[in-house]
C-alpha positions as CSV (number, residue, x, y, z in Angstrom):
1,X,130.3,119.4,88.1
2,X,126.6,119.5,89.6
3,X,125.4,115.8,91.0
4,X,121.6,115.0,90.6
5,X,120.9,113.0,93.4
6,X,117.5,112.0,91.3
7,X,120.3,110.3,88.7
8,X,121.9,107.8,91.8
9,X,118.2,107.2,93.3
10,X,117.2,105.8,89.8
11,X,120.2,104.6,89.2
12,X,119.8,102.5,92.6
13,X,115.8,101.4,91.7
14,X,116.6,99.6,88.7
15,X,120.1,98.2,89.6
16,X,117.9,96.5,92.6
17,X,115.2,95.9,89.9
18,X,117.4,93.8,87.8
19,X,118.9,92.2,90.3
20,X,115.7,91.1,91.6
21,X,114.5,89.8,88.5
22,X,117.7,87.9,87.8
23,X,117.5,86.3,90.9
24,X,113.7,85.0,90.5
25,X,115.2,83.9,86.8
26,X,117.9,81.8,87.9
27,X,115.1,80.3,90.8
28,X,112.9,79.8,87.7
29,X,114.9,78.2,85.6
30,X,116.6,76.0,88.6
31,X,112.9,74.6,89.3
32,X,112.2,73.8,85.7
33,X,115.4,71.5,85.4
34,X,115.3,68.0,86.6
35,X,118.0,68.2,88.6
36,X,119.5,71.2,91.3
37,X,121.8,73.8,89.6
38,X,123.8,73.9,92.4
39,X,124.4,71.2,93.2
40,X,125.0,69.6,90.1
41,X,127.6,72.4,89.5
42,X,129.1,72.9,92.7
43,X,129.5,69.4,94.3
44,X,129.4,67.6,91.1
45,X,131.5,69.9,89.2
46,X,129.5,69.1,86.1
47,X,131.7,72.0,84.0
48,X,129.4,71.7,80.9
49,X,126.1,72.5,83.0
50,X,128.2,75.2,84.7
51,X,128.9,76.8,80.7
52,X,125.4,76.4,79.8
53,X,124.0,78.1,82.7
54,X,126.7,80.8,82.6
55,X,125.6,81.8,78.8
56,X,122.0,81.7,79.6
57,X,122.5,83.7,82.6
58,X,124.5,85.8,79.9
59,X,122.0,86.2,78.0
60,X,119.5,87.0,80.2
61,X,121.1,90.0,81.8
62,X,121.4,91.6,78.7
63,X,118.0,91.4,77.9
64,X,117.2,92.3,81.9
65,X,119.7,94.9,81.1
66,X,117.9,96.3,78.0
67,X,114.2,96.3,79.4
68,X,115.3,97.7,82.3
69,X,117.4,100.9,80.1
């Protein structure tokens, strides 16, 4: 078994280029809402808003995940 060391390097680029991306898209979407994300779900334990941000979050990986593919 022969390990291209080009494969892990690229591998690396766009794991760290997703990432990035779903970070500045949680920022994004936690400066259009009226309220703060995290707070509203950690020290109000609002559970809905914490459901509704975990499917959109979802949902954006997979398409973070596709573009980036």
């Amino acid at each position: 078994m022969e390990i291209h060391i080009n494969y892990i390097i690229e591998a690396v680029i766009f794991s760290g280029i997703g990432l990035v991306l779903y970070a500045v898209a949680f920022i994004l979407m936690d400066m259009l809402t009226p309220y703060k994300l995290w707070h509203e779900i950690i020290e109000s334990k609002n559970m809905a808003l914490a459901i509704l941000i975990g499917a959109a979050m979802l949902g954006l990986s997979n398409i973070i995940a596709a573009a980036v593919h």
